[in-house]
C-alpha positions as CSV (number, residue, x, y, z in Angstrom):
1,X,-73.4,-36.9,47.1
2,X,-73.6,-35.8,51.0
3,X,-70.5,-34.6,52.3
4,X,-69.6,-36.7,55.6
5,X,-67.5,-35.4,58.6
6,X,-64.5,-37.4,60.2
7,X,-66.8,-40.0,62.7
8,X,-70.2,-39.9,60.5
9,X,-71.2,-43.2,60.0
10,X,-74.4,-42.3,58.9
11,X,-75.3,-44.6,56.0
12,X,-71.8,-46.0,56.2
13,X,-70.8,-49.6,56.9
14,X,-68.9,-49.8,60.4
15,X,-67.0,-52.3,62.2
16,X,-68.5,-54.4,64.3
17,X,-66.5,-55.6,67.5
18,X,-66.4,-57.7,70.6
19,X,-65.0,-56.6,73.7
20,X,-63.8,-58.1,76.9
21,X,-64.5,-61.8,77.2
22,X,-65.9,-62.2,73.6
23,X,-63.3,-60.7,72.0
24,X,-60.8,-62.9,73.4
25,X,-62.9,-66.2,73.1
26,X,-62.8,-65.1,69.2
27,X,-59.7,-64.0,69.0
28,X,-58.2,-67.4,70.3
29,X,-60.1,-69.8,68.1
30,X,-59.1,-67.8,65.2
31,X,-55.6,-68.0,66.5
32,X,-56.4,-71.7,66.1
33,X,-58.6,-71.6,63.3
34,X,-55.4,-70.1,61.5
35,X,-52.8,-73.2,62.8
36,X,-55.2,-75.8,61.6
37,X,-55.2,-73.9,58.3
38,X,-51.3,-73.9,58.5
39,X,-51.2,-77.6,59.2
40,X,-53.6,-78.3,57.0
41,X,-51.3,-76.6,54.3
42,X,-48.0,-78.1,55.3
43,X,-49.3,-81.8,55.3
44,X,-50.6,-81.3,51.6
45,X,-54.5,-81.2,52.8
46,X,-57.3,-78.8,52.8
47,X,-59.0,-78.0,56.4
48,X,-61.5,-79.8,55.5
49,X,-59.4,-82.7,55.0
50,X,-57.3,-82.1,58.2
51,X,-60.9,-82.3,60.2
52,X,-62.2,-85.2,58.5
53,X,-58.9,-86.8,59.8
54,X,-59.4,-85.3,63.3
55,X,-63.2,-86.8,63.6
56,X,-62.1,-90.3,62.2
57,X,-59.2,-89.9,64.4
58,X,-61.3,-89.3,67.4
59,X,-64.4,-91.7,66.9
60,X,-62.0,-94.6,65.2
61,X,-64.3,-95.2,62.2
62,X,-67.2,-93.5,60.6
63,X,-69.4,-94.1,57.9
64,X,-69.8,-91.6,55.4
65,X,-73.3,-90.4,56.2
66,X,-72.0,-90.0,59.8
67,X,-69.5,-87.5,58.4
68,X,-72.0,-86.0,56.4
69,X,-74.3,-85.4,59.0
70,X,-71.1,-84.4,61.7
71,X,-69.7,-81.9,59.2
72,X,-73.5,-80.9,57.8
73,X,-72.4,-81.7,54.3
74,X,-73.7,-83.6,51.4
75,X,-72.6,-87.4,51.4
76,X,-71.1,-86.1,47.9
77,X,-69.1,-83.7,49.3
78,X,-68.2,-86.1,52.0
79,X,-67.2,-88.8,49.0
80,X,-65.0,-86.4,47.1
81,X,-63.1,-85.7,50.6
82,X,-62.7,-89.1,51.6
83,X,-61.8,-90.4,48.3
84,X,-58.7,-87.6,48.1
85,X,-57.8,-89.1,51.5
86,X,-57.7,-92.7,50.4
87,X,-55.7,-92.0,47.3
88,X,-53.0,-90.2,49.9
89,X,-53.1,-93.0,51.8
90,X,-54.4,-91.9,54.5
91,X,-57.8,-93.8,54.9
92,X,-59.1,-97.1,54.1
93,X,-62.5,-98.5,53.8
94,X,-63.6,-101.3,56.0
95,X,-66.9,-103.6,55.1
96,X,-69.6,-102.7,57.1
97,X,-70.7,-105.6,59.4
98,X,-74.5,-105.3,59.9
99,X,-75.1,-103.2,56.2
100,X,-73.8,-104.1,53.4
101,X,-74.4,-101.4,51.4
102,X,-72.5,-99.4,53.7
103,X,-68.7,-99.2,54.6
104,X,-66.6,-97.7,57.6
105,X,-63.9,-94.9,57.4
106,X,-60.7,-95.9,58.8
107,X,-57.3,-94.0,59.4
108,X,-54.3,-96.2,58.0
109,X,-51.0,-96.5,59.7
110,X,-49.8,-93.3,57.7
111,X,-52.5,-91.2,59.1
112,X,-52.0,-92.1,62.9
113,X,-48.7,-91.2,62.5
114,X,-49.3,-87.8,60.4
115,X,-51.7,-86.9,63.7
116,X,-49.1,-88.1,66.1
117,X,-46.9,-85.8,64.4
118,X,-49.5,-83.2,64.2
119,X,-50.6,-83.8,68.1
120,X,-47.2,-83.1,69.4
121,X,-46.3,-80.3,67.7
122,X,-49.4,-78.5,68.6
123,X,-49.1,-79.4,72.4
124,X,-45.3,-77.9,71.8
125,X,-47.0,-74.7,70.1
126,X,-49.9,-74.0,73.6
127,X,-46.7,-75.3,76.4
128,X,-44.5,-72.6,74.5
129,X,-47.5,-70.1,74.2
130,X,-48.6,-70.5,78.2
131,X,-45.3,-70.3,79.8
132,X,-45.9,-67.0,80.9
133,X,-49.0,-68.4,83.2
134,X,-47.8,-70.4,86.7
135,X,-49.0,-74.1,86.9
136,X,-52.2,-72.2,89.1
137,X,-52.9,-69.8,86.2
138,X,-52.9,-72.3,83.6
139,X,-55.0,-75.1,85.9
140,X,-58.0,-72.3,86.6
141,X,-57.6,-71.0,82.8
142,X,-57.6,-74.7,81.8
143,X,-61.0,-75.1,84.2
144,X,-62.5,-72.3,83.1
145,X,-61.8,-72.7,79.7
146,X,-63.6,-76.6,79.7
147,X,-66.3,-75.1,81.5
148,X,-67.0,-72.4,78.9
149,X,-66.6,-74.6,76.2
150,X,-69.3,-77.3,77.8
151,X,-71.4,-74.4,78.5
152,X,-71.1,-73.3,74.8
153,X,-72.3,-77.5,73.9
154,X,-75.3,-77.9,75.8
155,X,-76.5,-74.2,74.8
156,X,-75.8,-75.8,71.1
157,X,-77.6,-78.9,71.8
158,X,-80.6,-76.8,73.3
159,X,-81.3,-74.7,70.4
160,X,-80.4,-77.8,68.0
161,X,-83.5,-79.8,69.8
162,X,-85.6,-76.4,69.8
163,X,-85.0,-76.3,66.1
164,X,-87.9,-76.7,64.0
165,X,-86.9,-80.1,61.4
166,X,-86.7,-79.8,58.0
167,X,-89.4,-81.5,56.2
């Protein structure tokens, strides 16, 4: 066994970390990576559940394979999840007008309001977290922010279409 000095890393794992911009960037979606698991958990649903109801929520209906392919998981796995949300209530299926074999993803009643709910007390949560920024501050964070995030998309969307496709 080699004897290492205090600050030889040499053949030892070592931490890897972000500065500056990065680190922040990560550090805040973790920060809401960690809510959504908190909200997730007091409302009685996984995450994965919580963002299947933010998508539907979003788009109004789905189908399944929409899911599936949004979330990149098997229509399986997108079954079992929707299924657990229909027995809470929280879904309902809808025929499919132009495909029979197919069917729409819905919120209920119960849902819109469990993501009203959910809604409000985040924008709570970010108003109380930012009001140490003036109305400037948080309009050029807010810009900057939006235009990070879009940046962040179509650099997605280019390597997504540069992609080679699975045969």
């Amino acid at each position: 066994m080699t004897d290492l000095q205090p600050g030889d890393l040499t053949g030892v794992g070592h931490a890897h970390v972000l500065t500056g911009f990065s680190s922040a960037a990560v550090k805040f979606v973790r920060a809401l990576e960690l809510n959504q698991e908190r909200v997730a958990l007091e409302h009685g649903l996984t995450a994965s559940e919580l963002r299947t109801l933010f998508h539907i929520g979003t788009e109004v209906r789905v189908t399944p394979k929409e899911l599936a392919d949004y979330f990149g998981m098997t229509t399986g796995a997108i079954t079992f999840i929707a299924r657990r949300l229909v027995e809470a209530g929280l879904l309902h299926r809808v025929d499919h007008p132009r495909d029979r074999r197919s069917i729409y993803l819905e919120l209920t009643p119960l849902a819109h309001d469990k993501l009203d709910t959910i809604h409000s007390e985040f924008g709570v949560m970010i108003e109380d977290s930012t009001r140490s920024l003036s109305p400037g501050d948080l309009e050029r964070f807010t810009d900057a922010l939006s235009a990070v995030a879009d940046e962040v998309f179509i650099r997605l969307n280019d390597q997504a279409s540069k992609a080679p496709k699975p045969r």
